[in-house]
DOMAR-29320 format. One record per residue (C-alpha): x, y, z; residue number from 1. Coordinates in nm, 4 decimals. Example, Ala and Ser with C-alpha at 12.3 -4.5 7.8 and 13.67 -1.06 7.14 Angstrom:
<recs>
       px       py       pz num
   1.2300  -0.4500   0.7800   1
   1.3670  -0.1060   0.7140   2
</recs>
This chain:
<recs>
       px       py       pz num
   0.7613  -0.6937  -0.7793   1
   0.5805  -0.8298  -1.0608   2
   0.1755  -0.7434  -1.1093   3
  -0.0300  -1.0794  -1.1003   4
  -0.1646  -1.2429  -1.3207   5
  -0.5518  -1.1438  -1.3733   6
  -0.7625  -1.4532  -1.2897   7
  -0.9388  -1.6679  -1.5889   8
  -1.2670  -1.6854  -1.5291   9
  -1.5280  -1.4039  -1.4667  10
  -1.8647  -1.3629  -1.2394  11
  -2.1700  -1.4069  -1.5380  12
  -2.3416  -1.1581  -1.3274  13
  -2.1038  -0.8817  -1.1250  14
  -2.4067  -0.6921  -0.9617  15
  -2.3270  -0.7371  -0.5695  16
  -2.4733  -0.4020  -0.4910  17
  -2.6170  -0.4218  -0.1807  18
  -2.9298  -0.2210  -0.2167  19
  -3.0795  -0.2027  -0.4878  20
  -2.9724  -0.5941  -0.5218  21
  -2.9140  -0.7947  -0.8068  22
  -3.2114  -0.9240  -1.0136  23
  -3.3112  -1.2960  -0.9963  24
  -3.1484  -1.5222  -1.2506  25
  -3.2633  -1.4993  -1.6060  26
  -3.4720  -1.2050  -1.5417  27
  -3.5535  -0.9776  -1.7727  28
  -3.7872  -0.7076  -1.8785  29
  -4.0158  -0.9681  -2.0162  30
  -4.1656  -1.0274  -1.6670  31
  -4.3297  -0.7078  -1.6526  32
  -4.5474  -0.7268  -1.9355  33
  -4.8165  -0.8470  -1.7503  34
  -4.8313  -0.5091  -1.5275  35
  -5.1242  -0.3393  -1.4432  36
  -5.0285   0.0025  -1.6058  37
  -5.2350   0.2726  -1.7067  38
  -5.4971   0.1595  -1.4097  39
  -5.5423   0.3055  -1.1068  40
  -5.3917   0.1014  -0.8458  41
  -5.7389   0.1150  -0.6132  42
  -5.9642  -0.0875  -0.9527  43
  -5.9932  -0.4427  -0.9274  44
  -5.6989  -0.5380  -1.1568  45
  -5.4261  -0.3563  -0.9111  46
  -5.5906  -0.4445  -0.5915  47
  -5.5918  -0.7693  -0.7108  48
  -5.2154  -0.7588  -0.7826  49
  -5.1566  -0.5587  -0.4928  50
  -5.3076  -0.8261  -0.2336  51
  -5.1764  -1.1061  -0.4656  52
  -4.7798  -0.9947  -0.2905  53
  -4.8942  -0.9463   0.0163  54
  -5.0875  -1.2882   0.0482  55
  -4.7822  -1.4900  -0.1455  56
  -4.5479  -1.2702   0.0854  57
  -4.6992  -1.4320   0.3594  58
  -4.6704  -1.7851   0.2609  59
  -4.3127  -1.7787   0.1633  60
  -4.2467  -1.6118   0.4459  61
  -4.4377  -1.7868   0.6613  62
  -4.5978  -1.4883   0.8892  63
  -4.8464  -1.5856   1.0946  64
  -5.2502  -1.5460   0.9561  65
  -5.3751  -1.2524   1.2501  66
  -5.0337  -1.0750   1.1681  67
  -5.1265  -0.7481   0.9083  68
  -4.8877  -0.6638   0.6300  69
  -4.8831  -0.3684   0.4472  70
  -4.7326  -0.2062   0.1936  71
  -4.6073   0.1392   0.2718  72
  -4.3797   0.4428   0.1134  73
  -4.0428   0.5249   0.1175  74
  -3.9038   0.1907   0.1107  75
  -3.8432  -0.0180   0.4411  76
  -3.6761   0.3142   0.5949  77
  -4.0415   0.4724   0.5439  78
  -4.2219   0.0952   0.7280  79
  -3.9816   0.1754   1.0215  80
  -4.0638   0.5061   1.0350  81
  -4.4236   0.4755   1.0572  82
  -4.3429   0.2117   1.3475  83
  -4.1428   0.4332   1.5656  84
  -4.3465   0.7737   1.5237  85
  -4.7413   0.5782   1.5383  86
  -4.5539   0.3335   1.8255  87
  -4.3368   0.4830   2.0805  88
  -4.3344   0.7154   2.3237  89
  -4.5772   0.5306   2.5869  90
  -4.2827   0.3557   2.7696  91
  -3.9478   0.3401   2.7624  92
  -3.7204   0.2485   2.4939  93
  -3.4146   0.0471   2.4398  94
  -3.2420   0.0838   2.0872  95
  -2.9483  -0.1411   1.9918  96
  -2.6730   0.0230   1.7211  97
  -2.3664  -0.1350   1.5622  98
  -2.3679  -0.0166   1.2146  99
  -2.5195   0.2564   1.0396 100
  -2.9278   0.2241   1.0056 101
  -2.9374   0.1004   1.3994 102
  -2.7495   0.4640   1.4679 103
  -2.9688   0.6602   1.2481 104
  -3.3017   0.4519   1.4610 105
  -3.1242   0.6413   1.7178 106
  -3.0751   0.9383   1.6189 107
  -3.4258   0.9529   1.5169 108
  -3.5671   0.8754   1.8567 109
  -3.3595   1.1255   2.0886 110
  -3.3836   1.4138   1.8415 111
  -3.6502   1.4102   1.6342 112
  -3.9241   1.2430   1.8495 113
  -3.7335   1.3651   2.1387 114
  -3.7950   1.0695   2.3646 115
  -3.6352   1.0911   2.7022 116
  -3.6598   0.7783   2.8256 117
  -3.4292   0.6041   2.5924 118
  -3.1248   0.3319   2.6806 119
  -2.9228   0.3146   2.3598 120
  -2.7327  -0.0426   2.3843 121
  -2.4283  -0.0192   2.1345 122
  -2.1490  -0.1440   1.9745 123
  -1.8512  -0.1231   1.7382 124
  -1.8703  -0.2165   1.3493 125
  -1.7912  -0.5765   1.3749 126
  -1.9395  -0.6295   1.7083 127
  -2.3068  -0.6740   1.8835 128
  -2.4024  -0.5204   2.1891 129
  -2.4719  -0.7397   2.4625 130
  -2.7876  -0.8981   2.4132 131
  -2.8303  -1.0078   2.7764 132
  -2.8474  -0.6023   2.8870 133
  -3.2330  -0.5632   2.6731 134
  -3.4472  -0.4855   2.8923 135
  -3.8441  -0.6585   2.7736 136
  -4.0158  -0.4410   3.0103 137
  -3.9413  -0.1492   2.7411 138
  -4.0148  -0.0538   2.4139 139
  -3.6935  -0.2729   2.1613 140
  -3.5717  -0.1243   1.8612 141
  -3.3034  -0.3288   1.6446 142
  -3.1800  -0.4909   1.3065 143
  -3.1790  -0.7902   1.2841 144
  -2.9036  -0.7957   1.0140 145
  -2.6418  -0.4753   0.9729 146
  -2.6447  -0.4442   0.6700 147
  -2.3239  -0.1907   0.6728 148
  -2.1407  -0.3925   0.9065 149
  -2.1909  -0.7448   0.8122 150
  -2.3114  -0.8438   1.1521 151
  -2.6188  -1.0208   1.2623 152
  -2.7856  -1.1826   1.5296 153
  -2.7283  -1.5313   1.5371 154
  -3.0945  -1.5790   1.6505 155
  -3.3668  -1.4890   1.8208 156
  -3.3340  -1.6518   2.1555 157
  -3.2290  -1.3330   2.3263 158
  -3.5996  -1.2156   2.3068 159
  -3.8405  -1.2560   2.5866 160
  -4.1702  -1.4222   2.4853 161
  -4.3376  -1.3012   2.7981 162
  -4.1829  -0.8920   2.6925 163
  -4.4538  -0.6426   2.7962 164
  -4.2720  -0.3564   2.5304 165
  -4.3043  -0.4392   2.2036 166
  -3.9921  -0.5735   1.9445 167
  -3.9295  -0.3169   1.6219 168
  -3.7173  -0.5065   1.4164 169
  -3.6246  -0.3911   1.0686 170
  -3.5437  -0.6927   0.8901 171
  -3.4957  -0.5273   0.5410 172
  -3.1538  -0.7225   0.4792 173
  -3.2463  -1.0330   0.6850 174
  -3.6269  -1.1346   0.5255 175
  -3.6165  -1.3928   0.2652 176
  -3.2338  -1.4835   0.3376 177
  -3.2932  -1.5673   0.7425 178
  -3.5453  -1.7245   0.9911 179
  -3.7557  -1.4897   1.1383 180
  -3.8945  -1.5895   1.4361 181
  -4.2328  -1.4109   1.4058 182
  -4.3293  -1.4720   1.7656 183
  -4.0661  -1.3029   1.9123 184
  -4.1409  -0.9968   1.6429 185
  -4.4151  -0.7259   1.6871 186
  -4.3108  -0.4877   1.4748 187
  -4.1009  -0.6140   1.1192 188
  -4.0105  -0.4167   0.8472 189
  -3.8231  -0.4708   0.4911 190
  -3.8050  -0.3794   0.1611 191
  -3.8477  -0.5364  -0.2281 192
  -3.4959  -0.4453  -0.3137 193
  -3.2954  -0.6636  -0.0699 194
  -3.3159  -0.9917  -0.0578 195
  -3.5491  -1.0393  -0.3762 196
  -3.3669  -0.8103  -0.5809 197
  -3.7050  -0.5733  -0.6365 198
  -3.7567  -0.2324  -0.7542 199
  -3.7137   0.0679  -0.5131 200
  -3.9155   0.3044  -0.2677 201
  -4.1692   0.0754  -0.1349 202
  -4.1540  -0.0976   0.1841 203
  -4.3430  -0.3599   0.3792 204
  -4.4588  -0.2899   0.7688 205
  -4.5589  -0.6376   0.9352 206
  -4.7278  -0.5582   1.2238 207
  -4.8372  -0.8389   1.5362 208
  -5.1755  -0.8192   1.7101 209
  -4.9834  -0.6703   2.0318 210
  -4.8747  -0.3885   1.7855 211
  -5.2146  -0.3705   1.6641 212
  -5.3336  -0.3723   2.0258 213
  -5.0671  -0.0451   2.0947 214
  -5.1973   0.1657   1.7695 215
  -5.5727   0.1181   1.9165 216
  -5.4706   0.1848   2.2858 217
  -5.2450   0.4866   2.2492 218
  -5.2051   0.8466   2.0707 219
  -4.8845   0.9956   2.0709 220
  -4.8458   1.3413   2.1685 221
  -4.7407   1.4413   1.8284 222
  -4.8568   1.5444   1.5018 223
  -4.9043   1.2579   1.2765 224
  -4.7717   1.3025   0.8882 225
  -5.0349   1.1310   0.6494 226
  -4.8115   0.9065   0.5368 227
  -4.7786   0.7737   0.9182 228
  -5.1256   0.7351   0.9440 229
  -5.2531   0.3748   1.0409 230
  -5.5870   0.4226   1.2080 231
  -5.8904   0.6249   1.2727 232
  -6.1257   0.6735   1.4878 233
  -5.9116   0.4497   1.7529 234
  -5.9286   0.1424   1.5065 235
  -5.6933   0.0200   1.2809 236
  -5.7128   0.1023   0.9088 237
  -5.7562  -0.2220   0.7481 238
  -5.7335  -0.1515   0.4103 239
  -5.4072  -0.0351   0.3873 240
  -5.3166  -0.3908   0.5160 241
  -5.5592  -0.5640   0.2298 242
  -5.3700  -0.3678  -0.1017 243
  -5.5317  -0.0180  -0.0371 244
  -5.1945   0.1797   0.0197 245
  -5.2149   0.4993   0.1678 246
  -5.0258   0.6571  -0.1401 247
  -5.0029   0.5370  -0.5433 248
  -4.7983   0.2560  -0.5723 249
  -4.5843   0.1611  -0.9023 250
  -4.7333  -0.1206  -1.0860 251
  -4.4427  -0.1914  -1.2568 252
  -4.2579  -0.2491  -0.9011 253
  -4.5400  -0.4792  -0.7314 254
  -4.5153  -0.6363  -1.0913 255
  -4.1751  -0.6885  -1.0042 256
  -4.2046  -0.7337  -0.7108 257
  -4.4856  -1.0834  -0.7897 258
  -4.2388  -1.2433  -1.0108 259
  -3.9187  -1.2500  -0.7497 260
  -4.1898  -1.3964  -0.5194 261
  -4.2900  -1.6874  -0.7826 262
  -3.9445  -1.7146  -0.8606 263
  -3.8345  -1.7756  -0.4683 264
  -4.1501  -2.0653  -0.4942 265
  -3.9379  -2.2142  -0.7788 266
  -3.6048  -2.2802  -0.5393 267
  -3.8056  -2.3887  -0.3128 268
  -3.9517  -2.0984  -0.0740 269
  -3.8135  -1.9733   0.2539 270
  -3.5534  -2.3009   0.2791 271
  -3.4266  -2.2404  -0.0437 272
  -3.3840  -1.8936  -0.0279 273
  -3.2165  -1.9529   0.3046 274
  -3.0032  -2.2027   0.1463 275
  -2.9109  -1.9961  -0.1475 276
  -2.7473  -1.7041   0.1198 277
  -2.5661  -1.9479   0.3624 278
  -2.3827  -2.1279   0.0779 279
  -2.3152  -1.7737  -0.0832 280
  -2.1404  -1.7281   0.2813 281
  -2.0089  -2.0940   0.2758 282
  -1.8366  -1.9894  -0.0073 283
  -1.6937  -1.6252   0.0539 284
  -1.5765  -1.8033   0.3737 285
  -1.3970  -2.0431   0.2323 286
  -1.1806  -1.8265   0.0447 287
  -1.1245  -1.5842   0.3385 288
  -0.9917  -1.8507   0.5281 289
  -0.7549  -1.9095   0.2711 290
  -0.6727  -1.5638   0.1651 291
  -0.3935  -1.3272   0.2201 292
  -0.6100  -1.0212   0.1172 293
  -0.9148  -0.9816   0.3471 294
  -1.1038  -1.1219   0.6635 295
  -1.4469  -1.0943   0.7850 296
  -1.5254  -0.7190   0.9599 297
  -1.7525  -0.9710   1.1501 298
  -1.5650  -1.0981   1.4016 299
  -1.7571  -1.4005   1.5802 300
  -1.8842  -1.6110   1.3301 301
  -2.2248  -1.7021   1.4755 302
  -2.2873  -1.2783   1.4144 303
  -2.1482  -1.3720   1.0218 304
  -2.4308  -1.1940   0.7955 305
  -2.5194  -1.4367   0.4999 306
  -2.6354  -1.1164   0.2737 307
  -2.4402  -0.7957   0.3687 308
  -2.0808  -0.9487   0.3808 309
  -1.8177  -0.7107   0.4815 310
  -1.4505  -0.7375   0.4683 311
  -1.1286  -0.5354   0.6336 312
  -0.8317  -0.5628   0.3996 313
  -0.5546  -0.7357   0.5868 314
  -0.2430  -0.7058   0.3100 315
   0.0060  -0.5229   0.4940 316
   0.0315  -0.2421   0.2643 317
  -0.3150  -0.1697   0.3501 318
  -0.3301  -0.1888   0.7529 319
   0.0210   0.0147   0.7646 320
  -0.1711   0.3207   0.5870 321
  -0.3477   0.5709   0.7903 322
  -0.7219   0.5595   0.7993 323
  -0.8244   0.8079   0.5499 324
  -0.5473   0.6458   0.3180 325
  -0.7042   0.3798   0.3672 326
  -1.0451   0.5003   0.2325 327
  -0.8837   0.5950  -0.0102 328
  -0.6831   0.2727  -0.0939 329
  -1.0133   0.0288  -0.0344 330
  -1.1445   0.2619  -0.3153 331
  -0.8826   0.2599  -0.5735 332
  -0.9380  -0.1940  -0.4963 333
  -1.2890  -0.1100  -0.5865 334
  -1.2383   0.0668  -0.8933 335
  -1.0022  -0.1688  -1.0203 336
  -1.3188  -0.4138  -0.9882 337
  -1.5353  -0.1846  -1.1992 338
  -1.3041  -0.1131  -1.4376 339
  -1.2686  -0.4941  -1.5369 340
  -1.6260  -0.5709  -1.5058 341
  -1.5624  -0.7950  -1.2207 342
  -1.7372  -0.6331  -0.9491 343
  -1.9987  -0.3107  -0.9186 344
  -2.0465  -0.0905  -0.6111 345
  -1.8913  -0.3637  -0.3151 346
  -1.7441  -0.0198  -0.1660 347
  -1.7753  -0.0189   0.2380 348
  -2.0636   0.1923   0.3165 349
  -1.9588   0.5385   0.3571 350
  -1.9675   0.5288   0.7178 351
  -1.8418   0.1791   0.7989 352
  -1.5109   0.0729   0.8388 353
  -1.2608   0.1029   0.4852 354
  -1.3189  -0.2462   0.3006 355
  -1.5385  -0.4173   0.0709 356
  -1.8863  -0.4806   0.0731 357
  -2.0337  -0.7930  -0.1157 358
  -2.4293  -0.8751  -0.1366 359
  -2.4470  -1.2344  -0.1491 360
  -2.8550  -1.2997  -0.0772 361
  -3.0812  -1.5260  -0.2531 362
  -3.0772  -1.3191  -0.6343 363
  -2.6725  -1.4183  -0.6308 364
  -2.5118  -1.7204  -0.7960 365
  -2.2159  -1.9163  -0.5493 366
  -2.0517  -1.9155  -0.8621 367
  -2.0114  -1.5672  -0.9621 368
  -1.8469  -1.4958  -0.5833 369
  -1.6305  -1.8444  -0.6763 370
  -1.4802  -1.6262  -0.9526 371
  -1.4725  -1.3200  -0.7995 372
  -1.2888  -1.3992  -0.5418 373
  -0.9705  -1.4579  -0.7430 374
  -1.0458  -1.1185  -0.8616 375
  -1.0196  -0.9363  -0.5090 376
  -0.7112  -1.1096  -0.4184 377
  -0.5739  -1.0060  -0.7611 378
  -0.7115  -0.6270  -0.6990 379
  -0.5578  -0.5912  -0.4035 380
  -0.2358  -0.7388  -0.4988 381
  -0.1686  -0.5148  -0.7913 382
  -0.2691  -0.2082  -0.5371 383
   0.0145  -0.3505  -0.3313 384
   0.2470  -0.3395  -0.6379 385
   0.1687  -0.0009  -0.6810 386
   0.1883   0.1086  -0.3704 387
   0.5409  -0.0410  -0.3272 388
   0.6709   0.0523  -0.6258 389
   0.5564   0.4837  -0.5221 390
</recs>
């Protein structure tokens, strides 16, 4: 068997990590020299900049004006934390899993807050759980997009308006690429890095005034970390929802952070953004349809995430290996990638499913998948060569 030949033309920009993301087009370092550096992040300059994200956040994103946002440590892992350990424990709690984060919500819950009331609703990668099993009465955890599966929910009808639990939803892969339907949310949580292609470890908590209501109304009956800290004396600390974090922010990162929000005003806010993602999808599903190398690890295409995309390689050199060859195999695809330039870190998550992993949010061209989609197909034929030919 003869190797292919390698495809013509090349993605511009072959960053389709998905987390940190890739950059906004044409950005460069340039965009930072306006950063507040050298000042404390509490003076006037940096609070200024500080509430300047979280107000043009809001617009863009369209969150409703008695809904608090804050910005918060440790990325949008630390925003959910702080939701689940200053939130649960006063009812009962239903957690939905079908990738990776959802499991970890989990694992959190039952052994480190140790909550015994807990229904955990799951499902296999590629799958959702049934929907139509949540029980409103109850405390909801969920993502709304798996970001390690490539599965999301199609919308948010499933949620009960009239719910008497509140809805944690972290969003971090799923704000600024899908609608959000903020009624239906009391709890939402994401970080800069997705979708706008930010800097790392800061996250955003989005809180509704039922989950305001709940942090006023009830203590938990454990200790409280400083970082989880959101109110005393029974009342809610505002501040840290008005640009007074509870720890030292980077400037450079809500810097960053400021231009990727006046650059998602430039394509035309929350539609455009939107836009941007589902033709990135449009795309990568045009090619799957057609392609002898790969399908969707999402299998009902109303679940189809528009960000994390995931793929199962379907040559049959590939399914006919044994699971850890195929690890293995998937890898030796990815490298391939890297080697040529083509592609950086689209690797399956480490505990999803061997395949590929391609970020295709807002920050990514249609055209740089266009090409590299050629490139896949060529990757995984010359693996196929090579694995013949041993």
């Amino acid at each position: 068997m003869n190797t292919p030949a390698k495809p013509d033309s090349r993605p511009a920009n072959s960053n389709f990590s998905s987390g940190p993301c890739a950059k906004r087009p044409g950005w460069t370092t340039d965009v930072l020299s306006g950063a507040a550096l050298g000042r404390s992040h509490r003076s006037k300059p940096g609070k200024a900049k500080i509430a300047g994200v979280i107000d043009k956040s809001r617009a863009i994103l369209g969150v409703p004006g008695d809904y608090r946002i804050g910005i918060v440590a440790a990325s949008d892992t630390g925003a959910v934390e702080m939701a689940l350990w200053s939130l649960l424990g006063g009812r009962g709690v239903d957690v939905l899993a079908w990738e990776s984060f959802g499991a970890g919500w989990v694992s959190d819950i039952t052994k480190q807050l140790k909550l015994e009331d807990v229904r955990i609703l799951d499902a296999d990668y590629g799958h959702l759980p049934d929907l139509g099993q949540v029980d409103f009465s109850r405390d909801v955890v969920f993502t709304w997009n798996g970001t390690t599966s490539g599965v999301r929910v199609p919308n948010g009808d499933w949620i009960d308006a009239d719910r008497e639990g509140l809805t944690i939803c972290d969003a971090t892969s799923a704000a600024f690429a899908m609608d959000l339907p903020w009624d239906k949310l009391d709890v939402t949580t994401y970080s800069w890095q997705k979708v706008m292609g930010g800097e790392a470890q800061h996250g955003i908590l989005i809180l509704s005034p039922r989950a305001v209501e709940r942090l006023e109304s009830y203590t938990p009956p454990w200790p409280m970390p400083k970082l989880f800290r959101m109110t005393s004396g029974g009342k809610l600390n505002e501040g840290i929802f008005k640009g007074a974090t509870i720890n030292t922010p980077s400037m450079l990162c809500v810097e960053d952070a400021a231009d990727g929000l006046a650059w998602a005003e430039s394509v035309g806010g929350l539609k455009g953004l939107i836009g941007r993602s589902e033709a990135n999808l449009a795309a990568l599903s045009d090619w799957v349809e057609k392609s002898p190398s790969v399908d969707f690890l999402a299998e009902v295409p109303e679940t189809r995430s528009c960000t994390s995309v995931c793929l199962k390689i379907t040559a049959p050199w590939f399914t006919g290996l044994a699971e850890d060859d195929q690890a293995a195999a998937a890898k030796r695809v990815c490298a391939f990638l890297d080697i040529e330039g083509v592609a950086f870190d689209i690797d399956a998550y480490r505990d999803a499913p061997p395949g590929l992993r391609i970020w295709a949010g807002a920050t990514i061209e249609a055209s740089d998948l266009e090409a590299l989609t050629g490139w896949i197909d060529w990757a995984v034929a010359v693996t196929e060569t090579e694995y013949a030919a041993a």
